[in-house]
C-alpha positions as CSV (number, residue, x, y, z in Angstrom):
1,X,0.0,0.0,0.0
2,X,3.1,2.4,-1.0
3,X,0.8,4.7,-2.2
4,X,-1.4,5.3,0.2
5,X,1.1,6.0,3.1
6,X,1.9,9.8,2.3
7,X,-1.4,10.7,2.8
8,X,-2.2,8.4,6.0
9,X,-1.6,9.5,9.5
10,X,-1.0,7.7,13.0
11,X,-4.0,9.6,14.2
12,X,-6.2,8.6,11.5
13,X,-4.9,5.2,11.5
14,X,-6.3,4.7,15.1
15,X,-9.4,6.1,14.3
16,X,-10.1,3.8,11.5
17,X,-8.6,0.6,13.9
18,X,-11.3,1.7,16.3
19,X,-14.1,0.9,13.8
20,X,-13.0,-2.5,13.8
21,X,-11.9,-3.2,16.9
22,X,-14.4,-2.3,19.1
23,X,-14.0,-4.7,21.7
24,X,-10.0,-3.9,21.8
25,X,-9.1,-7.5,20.9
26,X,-5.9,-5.9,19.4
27,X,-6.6,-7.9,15.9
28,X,-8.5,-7.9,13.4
29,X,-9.4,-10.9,11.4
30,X,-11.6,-12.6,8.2
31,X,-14.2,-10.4,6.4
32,X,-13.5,-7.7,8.8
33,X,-9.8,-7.5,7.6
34,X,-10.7,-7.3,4.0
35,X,-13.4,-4.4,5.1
36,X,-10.6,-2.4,7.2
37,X,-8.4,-2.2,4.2
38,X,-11.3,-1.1,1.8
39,X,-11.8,1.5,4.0
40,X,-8.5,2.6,4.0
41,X,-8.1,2.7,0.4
42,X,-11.6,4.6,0.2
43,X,-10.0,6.8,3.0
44,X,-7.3,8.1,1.1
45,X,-8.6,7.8,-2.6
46,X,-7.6,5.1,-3.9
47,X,-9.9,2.4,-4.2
48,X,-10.8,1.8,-8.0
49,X,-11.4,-1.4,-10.2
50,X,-8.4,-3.0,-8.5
51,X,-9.2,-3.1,-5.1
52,X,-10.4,-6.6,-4.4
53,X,-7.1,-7.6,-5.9
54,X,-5.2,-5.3,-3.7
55,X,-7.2,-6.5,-0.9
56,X,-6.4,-10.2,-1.5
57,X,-2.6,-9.7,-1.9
58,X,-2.8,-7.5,1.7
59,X,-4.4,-10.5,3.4
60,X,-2.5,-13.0,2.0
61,X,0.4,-11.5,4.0
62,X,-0.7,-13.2,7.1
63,X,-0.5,-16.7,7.4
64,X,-3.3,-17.1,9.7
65,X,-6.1,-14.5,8.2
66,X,-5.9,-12.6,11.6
67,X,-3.3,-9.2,11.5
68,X,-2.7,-7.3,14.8
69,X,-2.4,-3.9,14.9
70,X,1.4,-3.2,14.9
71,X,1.4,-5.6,11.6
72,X,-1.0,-3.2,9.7
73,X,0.5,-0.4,11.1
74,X,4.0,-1.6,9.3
75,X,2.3,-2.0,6.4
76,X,-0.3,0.9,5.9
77,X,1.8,3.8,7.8
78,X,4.6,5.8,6.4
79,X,8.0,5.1,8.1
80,X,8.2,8.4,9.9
81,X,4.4,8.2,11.4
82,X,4.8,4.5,11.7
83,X,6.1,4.6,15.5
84,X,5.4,1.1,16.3
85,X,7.8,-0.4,14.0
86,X,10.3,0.6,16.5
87,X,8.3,-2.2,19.5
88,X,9.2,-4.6,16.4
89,X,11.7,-7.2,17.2
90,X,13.7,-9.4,14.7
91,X,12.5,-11.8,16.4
92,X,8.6,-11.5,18.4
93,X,8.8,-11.2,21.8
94,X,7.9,-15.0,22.8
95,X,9.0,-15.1,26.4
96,X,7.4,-13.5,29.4
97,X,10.7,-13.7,31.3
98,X,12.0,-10.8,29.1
99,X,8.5,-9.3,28.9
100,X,8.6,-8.7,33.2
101,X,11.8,-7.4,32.6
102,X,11.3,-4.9,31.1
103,X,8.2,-4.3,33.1
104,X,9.9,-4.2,36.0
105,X,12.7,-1.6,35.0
106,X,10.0,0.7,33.3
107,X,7.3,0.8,36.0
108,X,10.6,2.8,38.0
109,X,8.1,3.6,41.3
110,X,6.7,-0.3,41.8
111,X,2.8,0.6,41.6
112,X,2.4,-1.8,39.2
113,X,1.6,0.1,36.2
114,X,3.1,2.5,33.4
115,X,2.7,5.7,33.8
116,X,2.4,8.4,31.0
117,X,6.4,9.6,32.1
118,X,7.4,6.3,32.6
119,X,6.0,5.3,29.2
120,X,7.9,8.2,27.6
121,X,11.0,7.1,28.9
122,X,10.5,3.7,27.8
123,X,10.1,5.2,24.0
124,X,13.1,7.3,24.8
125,X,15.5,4.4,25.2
126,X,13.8,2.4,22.8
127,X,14.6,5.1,20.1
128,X,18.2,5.6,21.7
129,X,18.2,1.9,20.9
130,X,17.1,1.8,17.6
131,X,19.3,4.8,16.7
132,X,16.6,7.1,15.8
133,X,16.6,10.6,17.1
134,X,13.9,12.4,18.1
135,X,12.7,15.9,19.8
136,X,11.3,16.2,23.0
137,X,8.1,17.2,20.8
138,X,7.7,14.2,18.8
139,X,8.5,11.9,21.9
140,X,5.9,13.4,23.7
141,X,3.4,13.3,21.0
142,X,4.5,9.6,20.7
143,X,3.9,9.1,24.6
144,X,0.1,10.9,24.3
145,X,-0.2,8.9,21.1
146,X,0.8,5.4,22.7
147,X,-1.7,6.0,25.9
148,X,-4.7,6.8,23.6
149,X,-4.0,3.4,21.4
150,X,-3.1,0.9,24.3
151,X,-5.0,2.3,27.3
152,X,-8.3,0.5,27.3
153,X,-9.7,2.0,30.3
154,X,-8.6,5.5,29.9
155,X,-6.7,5.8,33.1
156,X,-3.9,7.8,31.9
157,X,-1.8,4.1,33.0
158,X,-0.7,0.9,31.3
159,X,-1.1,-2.2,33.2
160,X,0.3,-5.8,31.9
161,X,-2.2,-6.4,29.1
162,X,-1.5,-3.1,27.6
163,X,1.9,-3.5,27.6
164,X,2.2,-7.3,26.1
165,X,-0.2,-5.7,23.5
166,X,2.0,-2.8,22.6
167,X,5.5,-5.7,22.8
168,X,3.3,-8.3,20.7
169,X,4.4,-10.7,23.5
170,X,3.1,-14.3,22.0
171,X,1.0,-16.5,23.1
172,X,1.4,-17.8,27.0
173,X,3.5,-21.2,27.1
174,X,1.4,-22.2,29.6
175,X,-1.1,-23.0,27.2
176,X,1.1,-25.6,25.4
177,X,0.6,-28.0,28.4
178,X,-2.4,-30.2,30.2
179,X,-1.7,-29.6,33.0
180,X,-4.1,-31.9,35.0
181,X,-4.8,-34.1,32.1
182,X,-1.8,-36.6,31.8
183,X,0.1,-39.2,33.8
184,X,2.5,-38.3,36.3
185,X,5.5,-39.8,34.0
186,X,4.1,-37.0,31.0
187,X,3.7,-34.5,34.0
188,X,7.1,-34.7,34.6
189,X,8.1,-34.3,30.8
190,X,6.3,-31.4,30.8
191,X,7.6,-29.7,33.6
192,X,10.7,-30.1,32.5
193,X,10.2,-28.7,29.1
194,X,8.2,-25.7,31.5
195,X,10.9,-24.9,34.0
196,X,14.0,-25.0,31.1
197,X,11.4,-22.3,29.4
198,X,11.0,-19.7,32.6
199,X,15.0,-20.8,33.5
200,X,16.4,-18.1,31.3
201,X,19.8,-18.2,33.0
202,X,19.9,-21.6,33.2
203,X,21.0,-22.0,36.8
204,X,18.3,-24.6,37.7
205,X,16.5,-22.0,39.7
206,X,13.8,-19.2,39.2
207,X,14.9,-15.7,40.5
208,X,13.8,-12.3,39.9
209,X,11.6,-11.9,36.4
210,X,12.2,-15.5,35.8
211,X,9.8,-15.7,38.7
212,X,7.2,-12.9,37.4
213,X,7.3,-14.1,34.1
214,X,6.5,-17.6,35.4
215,X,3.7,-16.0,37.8
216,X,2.5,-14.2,35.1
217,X,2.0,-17.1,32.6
218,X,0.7,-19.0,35.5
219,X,-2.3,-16.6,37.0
220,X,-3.4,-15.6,33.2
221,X,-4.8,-19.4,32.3
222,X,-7.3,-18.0,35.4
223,X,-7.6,-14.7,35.4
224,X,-6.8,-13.3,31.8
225,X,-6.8,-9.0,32.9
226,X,-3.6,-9.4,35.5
227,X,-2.8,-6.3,37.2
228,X,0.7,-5.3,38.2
229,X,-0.6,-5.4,42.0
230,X,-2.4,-8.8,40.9
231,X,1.3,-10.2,39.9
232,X,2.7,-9.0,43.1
233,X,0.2,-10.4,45.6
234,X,0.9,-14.1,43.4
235,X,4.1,-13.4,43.3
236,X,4.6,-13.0,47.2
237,X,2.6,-16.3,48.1
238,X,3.9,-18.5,45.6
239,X,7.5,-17.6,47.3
240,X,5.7,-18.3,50.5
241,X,4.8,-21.7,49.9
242,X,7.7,-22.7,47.9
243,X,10.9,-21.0,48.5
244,X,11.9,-23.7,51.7
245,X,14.8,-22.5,51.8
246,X,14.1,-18.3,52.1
247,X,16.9,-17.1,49.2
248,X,14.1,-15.2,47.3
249,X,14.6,-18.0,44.0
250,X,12.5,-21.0,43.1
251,X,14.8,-23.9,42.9
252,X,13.6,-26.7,40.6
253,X,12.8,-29.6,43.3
254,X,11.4,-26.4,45.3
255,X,8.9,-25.8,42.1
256,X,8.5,-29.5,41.6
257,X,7.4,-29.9,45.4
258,X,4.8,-27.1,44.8
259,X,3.4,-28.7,41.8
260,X,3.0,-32.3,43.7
261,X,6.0,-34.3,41.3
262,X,8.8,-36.2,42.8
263,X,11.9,-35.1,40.4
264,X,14.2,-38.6,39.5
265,X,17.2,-38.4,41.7
């Protein structure tokens, strides 16, 4: 859609995302995805006799006929309105271990969400990162710009869920696994395959956002809106019940213990 990206806007972008996203799912998908990019073709003046063509090669792009909103953003915005291409990782984001830790550096005073400066200096260093400079102007309209797409109850505050959304963190892990649906030998499999996932550092025990990412994955397969303060409360009692030996990590046998397996000696 080269042509169309000169005349299309950030601001107009969201607006036209909100017509299709009204329950702030953060994707769009089937019909609806072919009738968002009609609309932004009719938007800016170009739809004509080869539209539906257009459409179909646009769609075709995603492999599972479902786009999220930083993927249509790459492809219908212009480089300098197109923001989110810097949250855009050569790789996705695929592991809430790195997601927390981030989160944890970021929300700097430990209430357990982003504020509107601590958002701004998390686009700050994410420019500096990316090597892109910026004025304090465009950062802040960035910041304001950021709230309004990714703040679904209009607090003036991201909590987790926002965040993930704006990091396109994938799919929990958690949800790989039956958990209460297999033998204790395939139980043990699987924890094994879970711990080595959440064990980023690979020193047989969970410490610090190895723990929260863990938490986080955990506490989501029951309650899907986790606060920050949420997190924290699960956080502190799962430490409780099964750090035995009080250094603040989760050893393996320690987690093991907690999830009712006996780990091989």
């Amino acid at each position: 859609m080269e042509s169309t990206s000169s005349m299309l806007d950030a601001a107009t972008f969201l607006r036209i995302w909100r017509l299709f996203d009204p329950d702030d799912k953060g994707y769009i998908e089937g019909k609806k995805l072919d009738d968002f990019f009609r609309h932004i073709m009719k938007k800016v003046g170009t739809a004509d006799k080869t539209t539906d063509e257009r459409v179909r090669q646009l769609r075709n792009t995603s492999a599972d006929g479902r786009m999220c909103i930083t993927e249509l953003a790459t492809i219908i915005l212009p480089e300098e309105e197109n923001f989110l291409l810097v949250f855009r990782r050569e790789t996705p984001l695929d592991n809430s271990v790195e997601f927390m830790r981030i989160w944890r550096r970021y929300d700097a005073d430990s209430s357990g969400f982003i504020s509107a400066v601590e958002l701004k200096s998390f686009l700050h260093d994410l420019f500096e990162q990316h090597n892109k400079l910026i004025t304090p102007d465009k950062l802040q309209q960035y910041t304001d710009t950021m709230m309004k797409m990714f703040d679904k109850n209009q607090y003036g505050r991201l909590d987790l869920n926002d965040l993930a959304r704006i990091l396109c963190l994938q799919e929990n892990f958690l949800l790989k696994f039956e958990m209460d649906a297999c033998s204790q030998k395939d139980r043990k499999k699987d924890f094994e395959k879970i711990f080595a996932h959440y064990d980023v550092s690979k020193t047989g025990a969970l410490e610090g956002p190895e723990v929260d990412g863990f938490v986080k994955d955990m506490m989501e397969l029951v309650k899907p809106s986790l606060s920050g303060p949420d997190l924290d409360r699960f956080r502190k009692a799962l430490l409780s019940h099964c750090d035995v030996n009080g250094d603040g990590k989760i050893q393996k046998n320690e987690l093991a213990l907690c999830l009712g397996l006996k780990l091989s000696p």
